[in-house]
C-alpha positions in Angstrom: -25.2 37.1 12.3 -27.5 34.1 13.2 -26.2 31.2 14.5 -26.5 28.4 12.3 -26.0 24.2 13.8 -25.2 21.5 11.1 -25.2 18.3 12.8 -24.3 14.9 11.0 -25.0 11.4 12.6 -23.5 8.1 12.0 -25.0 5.1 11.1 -24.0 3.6 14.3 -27.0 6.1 15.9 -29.4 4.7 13.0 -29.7 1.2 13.6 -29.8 1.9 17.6 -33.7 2.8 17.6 -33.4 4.3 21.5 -30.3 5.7 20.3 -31.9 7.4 17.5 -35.0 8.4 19.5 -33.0 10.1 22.3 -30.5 12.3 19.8 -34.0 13.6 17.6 -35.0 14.8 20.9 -31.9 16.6 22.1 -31.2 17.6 18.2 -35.0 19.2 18.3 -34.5 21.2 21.2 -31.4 23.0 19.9 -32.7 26.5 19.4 -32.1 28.5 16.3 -31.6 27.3 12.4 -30.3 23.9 11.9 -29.5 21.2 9.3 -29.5 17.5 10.1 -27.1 15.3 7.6 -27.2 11.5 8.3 -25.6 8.3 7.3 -27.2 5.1 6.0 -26.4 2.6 8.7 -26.6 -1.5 7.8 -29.8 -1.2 6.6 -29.1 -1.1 2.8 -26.5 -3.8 3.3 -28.6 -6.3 4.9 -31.5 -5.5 2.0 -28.8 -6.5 -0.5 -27.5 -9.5 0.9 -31.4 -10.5 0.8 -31.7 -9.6 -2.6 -28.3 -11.6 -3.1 -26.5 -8.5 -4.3 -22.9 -8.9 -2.6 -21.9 -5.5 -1.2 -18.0 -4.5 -2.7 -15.9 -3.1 -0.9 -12.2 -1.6 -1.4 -10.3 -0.4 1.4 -13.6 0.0 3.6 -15.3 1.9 0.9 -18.5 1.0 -0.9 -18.1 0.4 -4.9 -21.9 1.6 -6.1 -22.7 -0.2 -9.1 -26.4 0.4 -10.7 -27.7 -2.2 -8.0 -26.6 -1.1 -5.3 -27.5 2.8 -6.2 -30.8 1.8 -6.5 -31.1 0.1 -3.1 -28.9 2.8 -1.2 -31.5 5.5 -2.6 -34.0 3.9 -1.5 -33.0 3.3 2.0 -31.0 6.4 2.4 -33.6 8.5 0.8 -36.8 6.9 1.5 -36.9 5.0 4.6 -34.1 6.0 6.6 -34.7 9.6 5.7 -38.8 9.7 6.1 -38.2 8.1 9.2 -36.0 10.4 10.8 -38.0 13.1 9.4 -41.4 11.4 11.3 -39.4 11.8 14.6 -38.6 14.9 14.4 -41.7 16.1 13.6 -43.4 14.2 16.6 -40.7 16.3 19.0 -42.3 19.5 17.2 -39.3 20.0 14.8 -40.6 21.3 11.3 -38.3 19.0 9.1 -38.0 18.3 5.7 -36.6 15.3 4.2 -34.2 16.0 1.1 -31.8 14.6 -1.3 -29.0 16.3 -3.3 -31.3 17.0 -6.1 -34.0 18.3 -4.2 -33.9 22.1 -4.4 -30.8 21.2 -6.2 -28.9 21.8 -3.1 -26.2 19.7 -3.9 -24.6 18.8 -6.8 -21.4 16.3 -7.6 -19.1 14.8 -9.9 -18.8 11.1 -10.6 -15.7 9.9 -8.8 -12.7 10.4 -11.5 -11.6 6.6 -12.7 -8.3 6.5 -11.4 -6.7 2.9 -10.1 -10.4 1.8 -8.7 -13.7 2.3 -10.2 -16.0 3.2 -7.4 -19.4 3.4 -9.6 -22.1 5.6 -8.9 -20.1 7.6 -6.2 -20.1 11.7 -5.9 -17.3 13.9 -5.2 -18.5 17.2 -3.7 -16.5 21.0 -5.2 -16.4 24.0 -4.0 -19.6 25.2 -5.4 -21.9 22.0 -5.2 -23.9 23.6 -2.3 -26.2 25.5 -3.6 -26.4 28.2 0.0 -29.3 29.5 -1.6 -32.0 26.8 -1.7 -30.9 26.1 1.7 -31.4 29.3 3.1 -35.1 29.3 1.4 -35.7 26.5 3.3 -34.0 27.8 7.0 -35.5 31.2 6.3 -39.3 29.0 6.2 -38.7 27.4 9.3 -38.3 24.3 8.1 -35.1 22.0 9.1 -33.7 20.2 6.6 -32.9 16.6 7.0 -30.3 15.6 4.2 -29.2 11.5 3.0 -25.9 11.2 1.4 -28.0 10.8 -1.7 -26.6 13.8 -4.2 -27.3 14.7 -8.1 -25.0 15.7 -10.9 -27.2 17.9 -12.9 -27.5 15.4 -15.7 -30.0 13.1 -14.3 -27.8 10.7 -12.5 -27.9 10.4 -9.0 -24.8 9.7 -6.8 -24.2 7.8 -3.7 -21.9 10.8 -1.4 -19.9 11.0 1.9 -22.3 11.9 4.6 -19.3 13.8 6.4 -18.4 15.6 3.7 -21.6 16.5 3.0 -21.6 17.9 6.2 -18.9 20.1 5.7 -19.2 21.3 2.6 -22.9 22.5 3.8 -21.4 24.2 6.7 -18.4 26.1 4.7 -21.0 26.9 1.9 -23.3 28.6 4.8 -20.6 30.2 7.1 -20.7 33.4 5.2 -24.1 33.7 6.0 -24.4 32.3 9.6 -22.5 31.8 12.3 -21.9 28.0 11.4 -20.9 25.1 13.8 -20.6 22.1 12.1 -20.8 18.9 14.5 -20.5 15.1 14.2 -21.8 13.3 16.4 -21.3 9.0 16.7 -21.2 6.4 19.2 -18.4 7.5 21.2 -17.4 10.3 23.8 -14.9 12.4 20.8 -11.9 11.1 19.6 -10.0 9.0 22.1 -6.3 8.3 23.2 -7.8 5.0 24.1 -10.3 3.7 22.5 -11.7 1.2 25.2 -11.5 4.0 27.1 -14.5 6.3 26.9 -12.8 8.9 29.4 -9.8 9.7 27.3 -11.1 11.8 25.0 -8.7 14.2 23.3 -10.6 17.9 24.1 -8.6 20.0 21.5 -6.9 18.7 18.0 -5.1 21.3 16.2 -3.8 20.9 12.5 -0.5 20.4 13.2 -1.5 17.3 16.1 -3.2 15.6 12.9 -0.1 13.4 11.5 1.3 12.7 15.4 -2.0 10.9 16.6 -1.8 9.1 13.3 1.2 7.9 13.7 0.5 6.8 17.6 -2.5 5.0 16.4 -5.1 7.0 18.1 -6.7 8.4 14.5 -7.5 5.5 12.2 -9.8 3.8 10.1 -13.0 6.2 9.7 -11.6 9.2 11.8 -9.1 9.5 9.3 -11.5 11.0 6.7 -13.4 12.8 9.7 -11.0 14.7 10.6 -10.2 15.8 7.6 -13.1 17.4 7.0 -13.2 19.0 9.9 -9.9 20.8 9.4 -11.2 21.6 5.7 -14.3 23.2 7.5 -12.3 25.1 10.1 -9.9 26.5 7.3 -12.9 27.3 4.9 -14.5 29.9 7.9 -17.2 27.3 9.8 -16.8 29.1 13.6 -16.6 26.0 15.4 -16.1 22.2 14.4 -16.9 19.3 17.4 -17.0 15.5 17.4 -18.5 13.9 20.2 -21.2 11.4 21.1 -25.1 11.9 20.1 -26.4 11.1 23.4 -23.8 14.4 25.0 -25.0 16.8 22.6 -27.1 18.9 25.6 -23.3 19.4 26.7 -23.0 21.7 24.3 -24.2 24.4 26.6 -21.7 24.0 28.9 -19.0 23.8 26.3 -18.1 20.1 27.5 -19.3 18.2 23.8 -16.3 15.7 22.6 -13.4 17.0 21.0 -13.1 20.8 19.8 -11.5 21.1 16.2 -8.8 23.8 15.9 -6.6 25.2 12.9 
């Protein structure tokens, strides 16, 4: 079975242009079939705040009304994505740029109404990667290069988690490949300490999950992370890592971040 590298970056690596540079250079060399999934960075948020259009936010997570789909679309899909696409290409990597509902590789729901109304926001099933439009593509060479930008088969587009994104493209490809599924953001892996870029925790199994919540050491973002990760790990994904972009030519000596275990 070939081995297959999915590979999401923050938005943290996006708006660090030497940052960004270096990891398309290391994530071009990796050898073999790979996907890139990537985040939208503060772009978007400072082209609303010049077009007066106050970003909403409810417990650190984006409410995507009409206006604000429109202008994460446009960043996340045009310029952030074309971009990244541009530098690959110059380091010889043949990528192609992609939304959701390109290929129709990836389909969502609206996010149910519950308590909040989030707007324009896509939850991802078990079936909303479509493994083979994305193998078309791997089996052509090309590397696809995929914005959280996703399509719900009615003509609306939908504003969706880059990380899960990343994982549901990895679970929905690791019957076919050998899939690691990595994550890759500003610091070292996840940390005991995190002013403390030499504590990284090497190995998190399941059942560690609820403990390093409760000592403090998996908050905010990681939270969600991590939970993906597991959900990969469970769903058959061979091997699930977070770690810093600028390590990821550690990967050959097995010394990337933290390792994801069930």
């Amino acid at each position: 079975m070939r081995k297959l590298t999915v590979i999401k970056i923050g938005g943290n690596i996006i708006d660090n242009p030497d940052q960004l540079k270096n990891f398309l250079n290391n994530f071009s060399a990796i050898k073999g079939p790979k996907i890139l999934i990537h985040g939208g960075g503060k772009i978007a948020t400072k082209l609303a705040a010049d077009l007066g259009i106050e970003a909403k936010l409810i417990d650190g997570r984006r409410v995507t009304d009409e206006q604000t789909l429109d202008i994460v679309t446009m960043v996340y899909a045009g310029l952030i994505n074309k971009n990244i696409v541009a530098g690959l290409q110059s380091y010889g990597c043949n990528a192609i740029g992609l939304s959701g509902a390109d290929g129709n590789c990836i389909k969502a729901i609206k996010r149910p109404v519950k308590t909040i109304d989030y707007g324009w926001v896509g939850d991802l099933l078990e079936n909303s990667v479509n493994a083979e439009s994305l193998i078309a593509f791997l089996n052509a060479d090309f590397t696809p290069v995929f914005s959280a930008i996703t399509h719900d088969g009615e003509g609306r587009l939908l504003n969706t988690n880059a990380d899960t994104i990343a994982s549901s493209i990895a679970v929905a490809l690791s019957s076919h490949f050998e899939t690691s599924l990595i994550y890759c953001f500003e610091k070292k892996g996840v940390l005991r300490d995190v002013n403390d870029e030499g504590s990284v925790v090497s190995e998190i199994k399941e059942k560690d999950f609820i403990p390093l919540q409760k000592e403090g050491i998996v908050t905010d973002g990681m939270i969600p992370k991590l939970h993906n990760a597991f959900d990969a790990i469970n769903k058959g994904v061979k091997e699930v890592l977070i770690g810093q972009a600028s390590d990821l030519p550690l990967l050959k000596e097995n010394k990337f971040g933290s390792r994801i275990l069930k």
